[in-house]
C-alpha positions in Angstrom: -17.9 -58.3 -31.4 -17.4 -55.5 -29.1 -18.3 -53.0 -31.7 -21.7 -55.1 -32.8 -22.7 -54.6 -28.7 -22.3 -51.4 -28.3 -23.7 -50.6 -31.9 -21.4 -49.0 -33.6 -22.3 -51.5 -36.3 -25.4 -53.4 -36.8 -25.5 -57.1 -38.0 -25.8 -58.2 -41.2 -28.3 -61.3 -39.7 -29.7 -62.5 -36.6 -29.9 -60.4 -33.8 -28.0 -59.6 -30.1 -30.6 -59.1 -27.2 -29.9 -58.4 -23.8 -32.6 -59.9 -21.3 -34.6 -61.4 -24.6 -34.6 -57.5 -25.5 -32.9 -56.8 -29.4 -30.6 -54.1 -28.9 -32.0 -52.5 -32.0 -34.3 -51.6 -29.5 -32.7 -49.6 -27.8 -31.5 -46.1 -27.8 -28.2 -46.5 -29.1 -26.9 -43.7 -25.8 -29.0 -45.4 -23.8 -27.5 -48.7 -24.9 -24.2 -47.5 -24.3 -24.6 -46.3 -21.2 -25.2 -49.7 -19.9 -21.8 -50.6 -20.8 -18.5 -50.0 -19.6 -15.9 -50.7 -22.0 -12.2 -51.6 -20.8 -9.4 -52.1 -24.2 -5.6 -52.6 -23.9 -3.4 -49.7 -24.4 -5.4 -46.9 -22.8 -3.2 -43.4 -24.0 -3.5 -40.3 -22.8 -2.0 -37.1 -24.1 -0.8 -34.3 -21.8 -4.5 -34.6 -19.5 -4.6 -34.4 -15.7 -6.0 -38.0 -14.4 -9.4 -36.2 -13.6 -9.8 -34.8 -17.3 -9.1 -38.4 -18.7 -12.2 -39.6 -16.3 -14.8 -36.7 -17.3 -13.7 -37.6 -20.9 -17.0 -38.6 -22.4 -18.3 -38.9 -19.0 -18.8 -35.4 -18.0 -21.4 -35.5 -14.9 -18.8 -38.0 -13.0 -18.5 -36.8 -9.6 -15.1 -36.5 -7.9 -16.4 -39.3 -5.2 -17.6 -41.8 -8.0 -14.1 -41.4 -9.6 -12.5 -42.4 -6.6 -14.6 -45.2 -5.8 -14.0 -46.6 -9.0 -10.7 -46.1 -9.0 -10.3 -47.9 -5.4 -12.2 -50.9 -6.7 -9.6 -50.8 -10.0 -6.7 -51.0 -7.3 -5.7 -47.5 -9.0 -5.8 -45.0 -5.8 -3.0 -46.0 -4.0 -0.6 -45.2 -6.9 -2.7 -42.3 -8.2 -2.3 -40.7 -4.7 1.4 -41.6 -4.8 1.9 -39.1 -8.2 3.7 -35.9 -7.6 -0.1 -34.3 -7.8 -2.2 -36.9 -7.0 -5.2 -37.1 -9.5 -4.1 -33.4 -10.9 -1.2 -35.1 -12.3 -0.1 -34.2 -15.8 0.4 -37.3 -17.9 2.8 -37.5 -20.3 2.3 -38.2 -23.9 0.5 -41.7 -24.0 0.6 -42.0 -20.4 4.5 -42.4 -20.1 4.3 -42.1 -16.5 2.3 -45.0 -16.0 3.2 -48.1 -16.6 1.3 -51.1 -18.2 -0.1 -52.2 -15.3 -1.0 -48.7 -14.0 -2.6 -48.2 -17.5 -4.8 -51.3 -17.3 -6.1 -50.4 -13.9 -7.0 -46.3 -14.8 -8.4 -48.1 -17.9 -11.1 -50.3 -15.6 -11.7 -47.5 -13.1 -12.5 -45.2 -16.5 -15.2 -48.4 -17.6 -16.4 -48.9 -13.8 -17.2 -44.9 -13.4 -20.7 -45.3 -15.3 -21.7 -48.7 -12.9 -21.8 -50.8 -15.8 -24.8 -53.5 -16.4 -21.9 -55.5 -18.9 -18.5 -55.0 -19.0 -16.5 -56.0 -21.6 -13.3 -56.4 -21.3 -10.4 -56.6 -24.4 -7.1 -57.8 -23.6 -7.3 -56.5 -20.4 -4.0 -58.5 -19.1 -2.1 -58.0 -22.0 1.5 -57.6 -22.3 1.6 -57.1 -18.3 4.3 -58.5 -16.0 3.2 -61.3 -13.5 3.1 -58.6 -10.8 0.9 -55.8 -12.6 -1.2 -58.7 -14.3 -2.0 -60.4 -10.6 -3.1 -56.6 -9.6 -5.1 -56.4 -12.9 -6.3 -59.2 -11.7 -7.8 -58.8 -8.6 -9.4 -55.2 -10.2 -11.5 -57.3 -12.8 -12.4 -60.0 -9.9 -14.2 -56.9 -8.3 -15.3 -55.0 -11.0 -17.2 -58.1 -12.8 -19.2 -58.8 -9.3 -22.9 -58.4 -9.5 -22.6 -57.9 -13.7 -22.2 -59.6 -16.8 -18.4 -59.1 -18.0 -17.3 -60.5 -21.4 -13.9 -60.9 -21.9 -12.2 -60.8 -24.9 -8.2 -61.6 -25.2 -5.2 -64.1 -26.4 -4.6 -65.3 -23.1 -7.6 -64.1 -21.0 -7.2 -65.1 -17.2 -10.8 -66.9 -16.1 -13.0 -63.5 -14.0 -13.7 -64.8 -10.9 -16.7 -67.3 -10.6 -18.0 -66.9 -14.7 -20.3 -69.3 -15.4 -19.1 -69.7 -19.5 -16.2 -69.7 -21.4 -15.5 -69.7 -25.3 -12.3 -70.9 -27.6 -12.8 -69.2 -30.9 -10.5 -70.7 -33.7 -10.8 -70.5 -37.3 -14.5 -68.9 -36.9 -15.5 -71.9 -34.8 -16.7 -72.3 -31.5 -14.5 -74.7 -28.8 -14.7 -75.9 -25.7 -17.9 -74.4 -25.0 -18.1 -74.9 -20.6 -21.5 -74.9 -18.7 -23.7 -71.8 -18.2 -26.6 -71.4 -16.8 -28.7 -67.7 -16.3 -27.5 -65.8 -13.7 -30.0 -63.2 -12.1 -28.9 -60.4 -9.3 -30.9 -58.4 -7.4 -31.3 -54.5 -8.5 -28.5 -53.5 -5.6 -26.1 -55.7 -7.6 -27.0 -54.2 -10.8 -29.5 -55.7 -13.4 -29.8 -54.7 -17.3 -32.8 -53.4 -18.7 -35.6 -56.0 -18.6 -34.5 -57.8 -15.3 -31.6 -60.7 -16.0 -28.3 -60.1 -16.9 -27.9 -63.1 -19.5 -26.6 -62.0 -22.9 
């Protein structure tokens, strides 16, 4: 589903619009810039912290890297490392751990001030401990944008208005929703809502 959003594919049939808008519309970068995407099992190989943020993101400024990485809950460690965000990772990030991982990998999505945020097993395979700091970094990073959520066991973000059982390619336990619009300051998609 993930990969139909951001266009990396295009769908067979129907259509995906954002704010009535079909995202064939769009400029695919353009499109893509108004996502931040946050997947389990974020990996970095031999990169400084600050290289793995300009990855892909290149005109980041040092202040929006720690900003996001405040609201992720990531600075306190990160300024804990032997060289703070100069620090030399290891092959696939061995010293972080899960938790640590999870929270680089939001501040990386929350460094482009996402319209939607989409989030894939975001708490997975964390302890209680790093998955209650996870946590609390999604709770903040969703505010003022949509965030869809996408996991085995995904914890509820803080005040969504809808959630979705899929099984066997059908939809379950479908909850109330109703449009949610926010003011430009909190961030608004192209075309003025933020309903998917």
């Amino acid at each position: 589903m993930f990969c139909l959003l951001q266009r990396f594919y295009d769908p067979w049939r129907g259509s995906i619009s954002i704010d009535d808008i079909d995202i064939k519309e769009f400029n695919v970068k353009s499109l893509r810039n108004l996502i931040g995407s946050c997947v389990s099992g974020t990996e970095s190989r031999k990169h400084t912290i600050i290289v793995l943020f300009k990855m892909g993101n290149e005109d980041m400024t040092e202040v929006d890297m720690v900003e996001a990485c405040k609201m992720a809950n990531a600075h306190e460690f990160i300024t804990d490392l032997p060289e703070g965000y100069k620090t030399v990772l290891g092959d696939r990030g061995v010293l972080l751990s899960g938790g640590q991982k999870q929270r680089i990998a939001i501040a990386r999505a929350l460094t482009r001030n996402p319209k939607v945020l989409l989030l894939d097993e975001a708490t997975s395979a964390l302890d209680v401990e790093s998955e209650q700091l996870v946590q609390v970094a999604l709770d903040k990073a969703s505010k003022g944008r949509t965030t869809l959520v996408i996991g085995h066991r995904a914890p509820p973000v803080d005040g969504e208005e809808r959630g979705h059982d899929c099984c066997d390619e059908q939809r379950r336990n479908c909850g109330n929703w109703k449009p949610q619009r926010v003011d430009d300051e909190g961030g608004r998609p192209a075309g003025g809502g933020t309903g998917l």
